[in-house]
C-alpha positions in Angstrom: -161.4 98.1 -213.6 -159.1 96.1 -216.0 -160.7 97.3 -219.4 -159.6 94.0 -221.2 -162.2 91.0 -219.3 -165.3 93.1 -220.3 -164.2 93.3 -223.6 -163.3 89.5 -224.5 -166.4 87.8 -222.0 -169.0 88.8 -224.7 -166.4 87.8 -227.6 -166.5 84.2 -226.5 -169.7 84.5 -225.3 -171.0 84.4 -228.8 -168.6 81.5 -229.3 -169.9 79.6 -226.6 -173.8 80.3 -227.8 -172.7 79.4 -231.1 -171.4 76.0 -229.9 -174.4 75.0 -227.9 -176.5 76.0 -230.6 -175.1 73.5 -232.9 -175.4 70.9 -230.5 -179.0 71.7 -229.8 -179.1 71.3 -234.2 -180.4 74.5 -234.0 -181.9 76.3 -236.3 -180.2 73.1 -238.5 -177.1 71.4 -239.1 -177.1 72.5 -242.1 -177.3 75.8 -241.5 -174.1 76.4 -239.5 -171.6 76.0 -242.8 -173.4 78.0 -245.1 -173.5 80.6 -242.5 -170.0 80.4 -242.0 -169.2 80.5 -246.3 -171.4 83.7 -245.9 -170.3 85.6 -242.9 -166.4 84.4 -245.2 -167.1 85.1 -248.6 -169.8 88.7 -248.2 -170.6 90.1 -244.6 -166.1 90.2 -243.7 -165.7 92.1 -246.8 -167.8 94.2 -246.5 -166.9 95.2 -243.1 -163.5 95.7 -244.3 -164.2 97.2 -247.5 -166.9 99.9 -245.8 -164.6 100.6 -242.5 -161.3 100.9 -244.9 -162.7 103.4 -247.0 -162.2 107.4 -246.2 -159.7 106.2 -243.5 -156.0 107.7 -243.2 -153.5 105.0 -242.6 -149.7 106.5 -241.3 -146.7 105.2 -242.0 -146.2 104.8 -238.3 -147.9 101.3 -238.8 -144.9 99.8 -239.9 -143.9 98.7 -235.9 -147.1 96.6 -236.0 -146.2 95.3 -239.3 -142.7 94.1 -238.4 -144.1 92.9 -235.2 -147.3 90.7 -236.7 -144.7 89.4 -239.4 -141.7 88.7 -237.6 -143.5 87.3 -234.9 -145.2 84.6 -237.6 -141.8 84.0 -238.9 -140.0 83.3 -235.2 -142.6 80.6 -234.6 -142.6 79.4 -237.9 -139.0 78.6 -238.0 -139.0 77.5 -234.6 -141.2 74.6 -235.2 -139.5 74.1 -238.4 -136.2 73.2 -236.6 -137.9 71.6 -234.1 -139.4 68.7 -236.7 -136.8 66.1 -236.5 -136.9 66.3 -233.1 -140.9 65.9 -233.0 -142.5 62.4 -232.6 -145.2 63.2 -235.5 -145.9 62.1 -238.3 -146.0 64.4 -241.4 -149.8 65.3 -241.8 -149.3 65.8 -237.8 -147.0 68.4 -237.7 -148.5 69.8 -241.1 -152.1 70.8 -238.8 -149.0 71.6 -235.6 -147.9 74.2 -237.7 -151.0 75.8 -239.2 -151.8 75.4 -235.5 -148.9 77.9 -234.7 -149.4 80.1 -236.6 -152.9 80.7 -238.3 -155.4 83.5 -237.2 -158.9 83.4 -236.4 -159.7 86.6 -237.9 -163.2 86.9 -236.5 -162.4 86.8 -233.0 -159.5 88.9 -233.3 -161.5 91.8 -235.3 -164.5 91.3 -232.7 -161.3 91.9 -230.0 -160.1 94.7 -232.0 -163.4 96.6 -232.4 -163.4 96.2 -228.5 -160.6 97.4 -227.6 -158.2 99.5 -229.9 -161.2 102.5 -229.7 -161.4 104.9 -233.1 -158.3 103.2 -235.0 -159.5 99.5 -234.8 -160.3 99.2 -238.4 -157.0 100.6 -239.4 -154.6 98.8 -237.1 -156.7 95.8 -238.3 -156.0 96.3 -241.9 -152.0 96.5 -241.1 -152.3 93.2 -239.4 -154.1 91.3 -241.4 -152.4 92.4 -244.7 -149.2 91.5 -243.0 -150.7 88.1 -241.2 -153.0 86.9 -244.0 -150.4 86.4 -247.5 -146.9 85.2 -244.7 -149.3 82.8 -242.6 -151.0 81.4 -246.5 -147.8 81.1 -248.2 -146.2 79.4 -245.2 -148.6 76.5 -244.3 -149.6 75.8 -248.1 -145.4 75.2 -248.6 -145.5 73.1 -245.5 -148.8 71.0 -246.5 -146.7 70.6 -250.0 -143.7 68.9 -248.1 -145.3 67.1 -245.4 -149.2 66.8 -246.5 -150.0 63.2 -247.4 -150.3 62.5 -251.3 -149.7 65.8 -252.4 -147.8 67.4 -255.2 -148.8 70.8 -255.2 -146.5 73.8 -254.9 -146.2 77.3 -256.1 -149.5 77.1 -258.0 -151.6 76.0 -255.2 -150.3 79.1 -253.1 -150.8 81.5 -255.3 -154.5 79.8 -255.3 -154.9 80.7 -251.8 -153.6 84.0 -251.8 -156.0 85.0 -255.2 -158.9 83.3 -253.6 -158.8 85.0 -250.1 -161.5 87.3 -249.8 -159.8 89.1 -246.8 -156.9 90.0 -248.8 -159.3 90.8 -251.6 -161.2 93.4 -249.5 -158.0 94.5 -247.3 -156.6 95.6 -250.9 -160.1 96.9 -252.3 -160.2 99.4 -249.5 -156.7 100.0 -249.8 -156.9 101.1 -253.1 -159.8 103.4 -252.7 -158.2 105.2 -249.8 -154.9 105.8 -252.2 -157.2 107.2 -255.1 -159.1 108.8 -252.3 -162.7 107.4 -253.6 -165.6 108.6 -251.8 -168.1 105.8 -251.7 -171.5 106.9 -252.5 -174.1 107.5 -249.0 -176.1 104.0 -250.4 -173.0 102.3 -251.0 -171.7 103.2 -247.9 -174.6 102.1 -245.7 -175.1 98.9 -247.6 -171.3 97.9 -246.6 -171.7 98.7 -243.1 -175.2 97.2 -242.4 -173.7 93.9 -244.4 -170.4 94.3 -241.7 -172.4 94.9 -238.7 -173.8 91.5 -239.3 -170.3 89.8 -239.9 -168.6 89.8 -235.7 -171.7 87.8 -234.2 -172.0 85.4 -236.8 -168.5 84.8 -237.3 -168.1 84.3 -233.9 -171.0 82.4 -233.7 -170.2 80.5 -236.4 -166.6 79.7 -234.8 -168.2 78.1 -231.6 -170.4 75.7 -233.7 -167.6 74.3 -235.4 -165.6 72.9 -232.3 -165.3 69.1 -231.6 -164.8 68.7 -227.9 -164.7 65.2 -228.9 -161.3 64.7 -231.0 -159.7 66.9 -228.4 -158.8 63.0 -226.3 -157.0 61.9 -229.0 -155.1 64.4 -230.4 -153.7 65.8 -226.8 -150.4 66.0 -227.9 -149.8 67.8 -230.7 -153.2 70.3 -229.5 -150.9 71.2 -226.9 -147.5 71.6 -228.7 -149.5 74.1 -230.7 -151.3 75.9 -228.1 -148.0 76.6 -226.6 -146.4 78.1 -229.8 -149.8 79.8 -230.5 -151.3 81.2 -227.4 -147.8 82.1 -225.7 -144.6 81.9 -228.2 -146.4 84.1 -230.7 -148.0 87.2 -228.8 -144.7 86.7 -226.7 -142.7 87.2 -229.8 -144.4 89.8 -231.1 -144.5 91.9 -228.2 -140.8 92.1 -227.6 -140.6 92.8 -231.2 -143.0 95.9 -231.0 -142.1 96.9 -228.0 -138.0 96.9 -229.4 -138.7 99.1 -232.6 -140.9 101.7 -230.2 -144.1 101.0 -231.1 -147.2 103.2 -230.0 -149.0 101.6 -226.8 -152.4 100.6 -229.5 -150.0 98.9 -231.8 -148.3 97.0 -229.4 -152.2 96.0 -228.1 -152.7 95.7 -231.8 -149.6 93.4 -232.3 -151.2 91.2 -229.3 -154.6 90.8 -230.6 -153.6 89.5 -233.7 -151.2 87.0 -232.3 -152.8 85.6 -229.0 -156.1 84.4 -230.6 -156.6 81.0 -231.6 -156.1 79.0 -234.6 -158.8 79.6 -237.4 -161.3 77.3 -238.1 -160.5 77.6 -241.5 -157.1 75.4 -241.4 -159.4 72.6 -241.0 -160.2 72.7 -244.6 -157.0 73.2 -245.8 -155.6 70.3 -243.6 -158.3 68.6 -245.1 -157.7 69.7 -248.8 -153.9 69.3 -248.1 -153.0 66.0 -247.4 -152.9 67.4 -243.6 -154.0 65.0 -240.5 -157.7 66.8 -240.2 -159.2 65.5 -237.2 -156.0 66.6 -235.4 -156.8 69.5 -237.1 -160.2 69.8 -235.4 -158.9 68.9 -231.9 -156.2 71.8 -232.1 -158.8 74.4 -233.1 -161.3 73.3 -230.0 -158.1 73.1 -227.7 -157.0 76.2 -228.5 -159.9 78.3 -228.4 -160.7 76.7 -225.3 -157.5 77.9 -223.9 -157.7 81.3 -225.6 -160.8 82.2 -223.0 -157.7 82.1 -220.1 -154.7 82.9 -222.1 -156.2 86.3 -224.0 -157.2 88.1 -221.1 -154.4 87.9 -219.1 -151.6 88.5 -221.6 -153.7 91.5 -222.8 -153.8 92.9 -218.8 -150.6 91.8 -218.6 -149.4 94.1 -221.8 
């Protein structure tokens, strides 16, 4: 039996409970974006930060590197190009493009966890420090060119990048594997009961913020970026890893990070950005909706 549909049916499982929960206002409204600052800001970093640490990273990651990052750049330019040519307006194509090429990072670690076996935390780390810093610096230039109102530039990149708290832990654990810290046995267990928390929320806490109902009036440009997202990108990746050799868990690696939908995060920025945020909200619901179909057939198919 295909390993892949057992893996990702739980993974959006949780997205699915999380979704209904919200629209039951259970256990509150209220509660659903404070648990999502929390499984952001503590319970991911820890995970990373405790499952980094004591791990040995090979230089043989490079393939997954090159494939993450020159995947994010192919789609990126494409859609670039392609903006004369596209009958949006430029907050539009501003939440298009973080649309094509923004990761949700909780469903792709929860993927990851379930199906790259021993290594997942390490391949992890290669993609997201690759993903993260290209896919921040790239939508916060765009936003600066086409957001509405805004004059923001340089500074409010290196903002994003300084504030991330995925970068921030990616690099933490980084740096205590290269001066080969030990963490202490408390330490240790505290990190990895805070990251056994942080997959079911986060996936929980992506399913309560979908809005089936922008997904009518934003149709267009939901589906111009589902089709760079969900197909371009994992395409483009996977002829990139599979050209420069890669190992068969990279090249599943390179897929994981690439096929998943948009983050829920891009809503903020879009909204923070001078970017069109309620077709901001329909991409996100579109594409995660898709994502259920796309995922587990271009990871059977790989």
């Amino acid at each position: 039996m295909d390993p892949v549909l057992p893996a990702v049916a739980p993974v959006f499982g949780l997205v699915l409970a999380g979704h209904a929960l919200h629209r039951m206002s259970f256990p509150a409204r209220a509660f659903w974006p404070a648990s999502e600052r929390l499984t952001y800001y503590v319970l991911f970093p820890a995970l990373l930060v405790g499952g980094l640490s004591g791990r040995d990273f090979e230089s043989g990651a490079l393939p997954l590197s090159l494939a993450v990052g020159g995947a994010i750049l192919a789609v990126a330019a494409l859609l670039w190009i392609l903006r004369p040519r596209l009958p949006l307006s430029g907050p539009v194509f501003t939440s298009v493009f973080q649309g094509g090429i923004r990761p949700n990072t909780y469903i792709a670690l929860s993927l990851a966890a379930a199906l790259l076996g021993a290594d997942w935390m390490k391949l992890s780390a290669v993609a997201l420090l690759t993903a993260i810093p290209l896919v921040n610096v790239l939508c916060v230039l765009v936003l600066s060119r086409h957001g509405e109102g805004n004059a923001t530039g340089v500074g409010a990149v290196f903002r994003q990048l300084a504030g991330n708290p995925l970068i921030l832990a990616c690099l933490t654990g980084m740096i205590l594997n290269a001066a080969d810290v030990t963490l202490p046995v408390v330490a240790a267990d505290f990190l990895d009961i805070l990251g056994r928390a942080a997959l079911p929320m986060g996936l929980l806490a992506v399913g309560a913020g979908l809005r089936p109902a922008t997904a009518a009036g934003h149709l267009r440009p939901a589906m111009l970026s589902s089709v760079a997202h969900l197909l371009l990108l994992p395409a483009a990746a996977w002829l990139i890893a599979s050209a420069l050799g890669a190992q068969p868990d990279m090249v599943r690696a390179a897929l994981i990070f690439t096929a998943i939908p948009v983050a829920a995060s891009s809503f903020i920025l879009a909204r923070q950005m001078g970017g069109d945020h309620e077709a901001m909200a329909a991409i996100i619901t579109v594409q995660t909706a898709l994502s259920i179909l796309s995922i587990p057939v271009l990871l059977s198919l790989a």
